[in-house]
C-alpha positions in Angstrom: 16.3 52.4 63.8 19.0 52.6 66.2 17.9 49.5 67.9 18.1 47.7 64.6 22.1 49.3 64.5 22.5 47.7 67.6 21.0 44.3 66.6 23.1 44.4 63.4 26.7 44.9 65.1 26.0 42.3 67.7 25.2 39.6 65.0 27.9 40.6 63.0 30.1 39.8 66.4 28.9 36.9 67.1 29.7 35.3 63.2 32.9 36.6 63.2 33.7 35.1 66.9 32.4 31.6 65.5 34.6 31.6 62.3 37.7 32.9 64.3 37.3 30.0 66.4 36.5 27.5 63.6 39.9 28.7 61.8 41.8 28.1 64.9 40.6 24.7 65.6 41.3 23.9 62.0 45.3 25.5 62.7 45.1 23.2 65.5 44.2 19.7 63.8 46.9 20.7 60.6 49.3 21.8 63.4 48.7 17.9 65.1 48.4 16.4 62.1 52.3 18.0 60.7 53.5 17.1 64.3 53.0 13.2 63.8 54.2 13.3 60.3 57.2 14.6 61.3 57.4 12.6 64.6 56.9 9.2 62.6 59.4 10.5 59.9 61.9 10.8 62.4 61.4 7.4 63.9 61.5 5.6 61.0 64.6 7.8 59.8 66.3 6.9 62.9 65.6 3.1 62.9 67.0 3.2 59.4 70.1 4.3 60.9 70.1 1.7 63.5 70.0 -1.3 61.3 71.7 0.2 58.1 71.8 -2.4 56.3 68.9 -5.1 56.7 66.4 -2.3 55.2 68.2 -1.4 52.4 69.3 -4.3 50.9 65.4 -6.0 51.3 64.0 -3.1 50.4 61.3 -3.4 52.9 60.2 -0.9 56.0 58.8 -3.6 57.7 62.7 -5.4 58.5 63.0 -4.9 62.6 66.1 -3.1 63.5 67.9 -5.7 64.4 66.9 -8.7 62.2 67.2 -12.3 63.1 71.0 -13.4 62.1 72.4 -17.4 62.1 75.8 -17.4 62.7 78.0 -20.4 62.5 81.4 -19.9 65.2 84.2 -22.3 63.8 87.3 -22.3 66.9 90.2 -24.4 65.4 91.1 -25.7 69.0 90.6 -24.4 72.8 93.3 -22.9 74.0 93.5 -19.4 75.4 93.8 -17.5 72.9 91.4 -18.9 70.6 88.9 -19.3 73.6 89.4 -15.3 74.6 88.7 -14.5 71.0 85.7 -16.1 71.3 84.3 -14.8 74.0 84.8 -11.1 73.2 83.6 -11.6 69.6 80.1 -12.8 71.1 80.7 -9.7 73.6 80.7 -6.8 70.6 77.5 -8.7 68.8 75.6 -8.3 72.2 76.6 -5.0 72.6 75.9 -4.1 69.2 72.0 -5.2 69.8 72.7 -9.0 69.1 72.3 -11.2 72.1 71.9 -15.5 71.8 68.8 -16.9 72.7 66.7 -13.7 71.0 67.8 -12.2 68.0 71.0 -14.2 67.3 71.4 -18.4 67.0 74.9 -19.0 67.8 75.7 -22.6 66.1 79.6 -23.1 68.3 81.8 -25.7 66.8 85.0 -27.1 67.8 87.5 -28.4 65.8 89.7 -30.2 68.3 92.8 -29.2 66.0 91.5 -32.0 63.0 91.6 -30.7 59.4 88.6 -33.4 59.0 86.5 -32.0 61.5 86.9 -28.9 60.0 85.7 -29.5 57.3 82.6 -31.5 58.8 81.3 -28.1 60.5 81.9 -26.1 57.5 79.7 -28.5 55.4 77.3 -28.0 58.2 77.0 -24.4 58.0 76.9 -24.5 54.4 73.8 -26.8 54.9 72.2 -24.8 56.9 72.9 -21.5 55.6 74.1 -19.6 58.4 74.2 -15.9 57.2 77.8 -15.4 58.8 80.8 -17.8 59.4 83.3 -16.4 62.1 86.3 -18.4 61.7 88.9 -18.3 64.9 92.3 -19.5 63.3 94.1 -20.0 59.7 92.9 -23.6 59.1 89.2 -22.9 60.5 89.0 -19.8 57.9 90.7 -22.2 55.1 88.2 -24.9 55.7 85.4 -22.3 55.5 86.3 -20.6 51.8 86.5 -24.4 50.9 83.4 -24.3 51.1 81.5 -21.4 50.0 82.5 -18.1 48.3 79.3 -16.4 49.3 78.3 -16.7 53.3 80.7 -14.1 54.3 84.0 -15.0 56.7 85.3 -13.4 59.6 88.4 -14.7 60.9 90.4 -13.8 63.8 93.8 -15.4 65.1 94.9 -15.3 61.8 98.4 -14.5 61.3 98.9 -13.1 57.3 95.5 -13.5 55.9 96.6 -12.9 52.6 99.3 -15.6 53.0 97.0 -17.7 53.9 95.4 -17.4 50.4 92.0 -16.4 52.2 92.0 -12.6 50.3 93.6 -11.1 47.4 95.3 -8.4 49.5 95.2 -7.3 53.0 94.2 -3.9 52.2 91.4 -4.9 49.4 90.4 -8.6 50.1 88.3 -9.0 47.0 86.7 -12.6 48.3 84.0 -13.4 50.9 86.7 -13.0 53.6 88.0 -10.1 56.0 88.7 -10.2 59.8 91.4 -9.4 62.5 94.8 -10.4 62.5 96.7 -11.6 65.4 100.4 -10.7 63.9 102.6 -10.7 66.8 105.5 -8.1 67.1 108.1 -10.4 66.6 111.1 -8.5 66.3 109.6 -6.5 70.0 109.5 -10.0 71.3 113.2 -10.6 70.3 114.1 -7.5 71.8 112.7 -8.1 74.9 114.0 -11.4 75.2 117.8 -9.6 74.5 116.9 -6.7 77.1 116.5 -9.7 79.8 119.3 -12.1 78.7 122.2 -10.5 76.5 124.4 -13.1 76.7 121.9 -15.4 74.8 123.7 -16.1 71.0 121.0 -19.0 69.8 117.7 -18.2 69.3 115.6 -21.6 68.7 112.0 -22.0 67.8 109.4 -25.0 67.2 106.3 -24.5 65.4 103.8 -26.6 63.1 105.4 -27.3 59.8 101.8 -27.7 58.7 100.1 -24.4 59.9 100.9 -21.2 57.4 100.7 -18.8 60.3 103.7 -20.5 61.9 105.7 -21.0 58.9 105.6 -17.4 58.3 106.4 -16.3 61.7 109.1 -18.8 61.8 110.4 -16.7 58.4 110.2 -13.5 60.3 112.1 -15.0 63.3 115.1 -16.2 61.4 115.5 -12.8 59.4 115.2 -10.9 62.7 117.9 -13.3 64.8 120.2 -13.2 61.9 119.9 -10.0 61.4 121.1 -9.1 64.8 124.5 -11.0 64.2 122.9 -14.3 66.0 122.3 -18.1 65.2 118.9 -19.4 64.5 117.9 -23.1 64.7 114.3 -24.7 64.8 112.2 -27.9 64.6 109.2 -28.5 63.5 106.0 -30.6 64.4 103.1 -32.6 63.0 101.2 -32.4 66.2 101.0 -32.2 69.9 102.5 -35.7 69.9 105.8 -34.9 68.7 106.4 -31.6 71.1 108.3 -33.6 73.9 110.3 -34.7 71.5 111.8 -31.2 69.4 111.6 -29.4 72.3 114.1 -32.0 74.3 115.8 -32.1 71.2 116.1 -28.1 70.4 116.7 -26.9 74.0 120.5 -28.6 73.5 121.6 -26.4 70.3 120.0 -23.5 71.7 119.9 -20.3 74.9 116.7 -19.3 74.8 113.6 -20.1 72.8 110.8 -18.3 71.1 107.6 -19.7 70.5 104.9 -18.0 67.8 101.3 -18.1 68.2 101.2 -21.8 66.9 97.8 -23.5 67.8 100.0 -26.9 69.0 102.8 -25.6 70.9 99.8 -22.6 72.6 98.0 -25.6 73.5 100.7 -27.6 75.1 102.6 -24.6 76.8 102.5 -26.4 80.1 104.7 -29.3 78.8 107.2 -26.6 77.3 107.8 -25.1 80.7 108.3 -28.4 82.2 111.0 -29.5 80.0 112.5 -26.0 79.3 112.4 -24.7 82.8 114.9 -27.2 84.7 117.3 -26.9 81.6 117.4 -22.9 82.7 115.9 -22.3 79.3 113.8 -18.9 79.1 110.8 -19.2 76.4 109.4 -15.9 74.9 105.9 -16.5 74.0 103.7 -15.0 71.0 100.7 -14.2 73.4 100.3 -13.5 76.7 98.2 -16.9 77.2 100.8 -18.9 76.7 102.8 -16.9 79.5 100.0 -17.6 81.6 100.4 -21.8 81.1 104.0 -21.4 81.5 106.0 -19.5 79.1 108.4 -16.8 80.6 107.2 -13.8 78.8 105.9 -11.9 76.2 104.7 -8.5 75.1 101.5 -9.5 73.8 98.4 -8.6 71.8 95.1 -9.1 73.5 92.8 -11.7 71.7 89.9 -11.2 73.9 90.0 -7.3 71.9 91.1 -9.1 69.1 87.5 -10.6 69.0 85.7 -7.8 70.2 87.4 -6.0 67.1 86.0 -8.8 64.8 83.2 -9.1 65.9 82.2 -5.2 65.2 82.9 -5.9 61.5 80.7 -9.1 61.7 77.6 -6.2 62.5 79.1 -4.5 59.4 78.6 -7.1 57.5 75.2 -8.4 59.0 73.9 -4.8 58.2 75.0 -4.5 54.7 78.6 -3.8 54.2 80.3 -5.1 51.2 83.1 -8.0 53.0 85.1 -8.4 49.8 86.1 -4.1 50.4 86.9 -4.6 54.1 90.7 -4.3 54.8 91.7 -6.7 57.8 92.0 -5.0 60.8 95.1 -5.6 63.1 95.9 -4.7 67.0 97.9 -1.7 67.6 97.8 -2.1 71.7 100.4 -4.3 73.5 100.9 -5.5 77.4 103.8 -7.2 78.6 103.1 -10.5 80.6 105.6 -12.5 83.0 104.9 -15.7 84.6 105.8 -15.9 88.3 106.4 -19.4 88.5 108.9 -19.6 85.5 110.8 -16.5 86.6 111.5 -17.9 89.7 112.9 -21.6 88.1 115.0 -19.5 86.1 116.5 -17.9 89.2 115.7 -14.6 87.9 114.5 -11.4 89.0 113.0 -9.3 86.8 113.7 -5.6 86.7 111.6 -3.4 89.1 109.7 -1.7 85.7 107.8 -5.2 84.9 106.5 -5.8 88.3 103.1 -4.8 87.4 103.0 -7.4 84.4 104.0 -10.7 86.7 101.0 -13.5 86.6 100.5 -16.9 88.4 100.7 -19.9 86.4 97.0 -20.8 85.6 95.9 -23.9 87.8 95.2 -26.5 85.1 91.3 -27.7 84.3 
């Protein structure tokens, strides 16, 4: 009988050991099975973060994170400026997981300053229904919304971009448009140029009678130098081929000259020094690019940011973001910029606190 006890304890053991160990293997599976849910959950919660927009406007889990994009690059005219834009606006989409060659067809078109090739490339990226348009000046942006009110726009190098009749507002652009603008602190730039020559009492200026950017900078200009008790005179141009001309012309009614970020004068700064600079006649530039081909000085925005900037909302916009709600964007950092060569055929020395800002004249390509 007791024997039998015995027997009957140990079996009971024995069962009880299996389905303890049974129950813990079936913890262990649920346990493994919960941690890949959640694992795979996370992953696909953080790729949706990644790409926020691709998914959720297709709908689909299977978008990559960084989707294919076609974007069509419209520059006005190479200059500095316009070419630094460039160049950093490519910069913040390959930072930002969009590099040529891979994930992102850059179509790069120049429009050597022609309204009619302009308009050419637009048509182009219409026809081939790039998903973006970045647009570097006014009349590249204009040719653009010419052409279609739904591939979305961003411009850079614009001045006023609701001047320009490109958005409804600045602050709420209601149309396929936004971007970065390159307003210039003019009445700074006038400052400056009164810190360094007091005695100046005629302000003159020459900008493209044809380019809305100028014209309104040229407005600003004149209310700023009258407003400080002096005389204001300008000319304006049709194109490059006329600059020899008003300048030679302008430099006799005035003492010193401004020039705006005008995509004519920018691109034929080199020619301004040379007529300018013998006449003792110091020019205060828009951007610090122009100092750089010749121009005395400036306190200047920097359009390599300036396209970095744009081309972070250009990812916005590839990921979902709504382009007509975008407000446009402008600098808020400023360098001052002296050119070497020019301060020297002026006869000037420039006080000890811009020494850090001086630059050679750039050796011409």
């Amino acid at each position: 009988m007791k024997i039998k006890k015995i027997l009957a304890a140990v079996i009971a053991a024995a069962t009880l050991c299996c389905g303890v160990t049974a129950c813990n293997n079936s913890n262990s599976d649920n346990s493994s099975d919960s941690s890949s849910s959640e694992s795979s959950s996370s992953s696909t919660a953080s790729s949706s973060d990644g790409a926020q927009s691709s998914d959720n406007a297709s709908g689909s889990d299977s978008t990559p994170e960084k989707a294919n994009v076609n974007v069509g690059v419209i520059k006005q005219m190479t200059h500095d400026a316009l070419d630094k834009a460039e160049e950093g606006f490519i910069k913040a989409l390959e930072d930002q997981g969009y590099k040529d060659g891979a994930n992102l067809t850059l179509d790069r078109q120049n429009g050597q300053g022609e309204t009619t090739n302009l308009t050419t490339i637009a048509d182009q990226f219409v026809g081939n229904n790039v998903d973006l348009i970045f647009a570097i000046g006014t009349k590249s942006a204009q040719a653009c919304l010419g052409k279609t009110q739904t591939i979305p726009i961003i411009g850079t190098a614009i001045t006023d971009f609701a001047d320009a009749g490109l958005v409804d507002s600045n602050d709420n652009p209601g149309t396929n448009v936004s971007g970065t603008t390159d307003m210039n602190p003019i009445e700074d730039q006038v400052d400056l140029l009164l810190e360094l020559f007091p005695d100046v009492k005629t302000i003159g200026t020459v900008y493209t009678g044809s380019e809305d950017n100028s014209v309104l900078q040229a407005g600003i200009l004149k209310e700023c130098v009258e407003g400080k008790g002096l005389t204001y005179v300008e000319k304006t141009i049709i194109n490059t081929n006329d600059i020899q001309q008003a300048v030679s012309s302008i430099i006799t009614e005035c003492d010193a000259l401004y020039i705006g970020t005008d995509n004519n004068m920018a691109s034929a700064m080199a020619l301004v020094s040379s007529i300018c600079n013998p006449a003792k006649i110091p020019v205060i530039c828009g951007e610090s690019g122009m100092v750089e081909n010749g121009g005395f000085g400036t306190l200047s925005i920097d359009y390599y940011q300036l396209g970095y900037q744009a081309g972070l909302m250009a990812v916005r916009v590839l990921e979902g973001e709504d382009i007509s709600k975008m407000p446009i964007e402008k600098s808020t950092e400023f360098a001052y910029c002296f050119n070497k060569d020019a301060v020297e055929a002026l006869g000037y020395t420039l006080p000890d606190k811009y020494a850090d800002f001086v630059v050679e004249t750039k050796a011409a390509e």
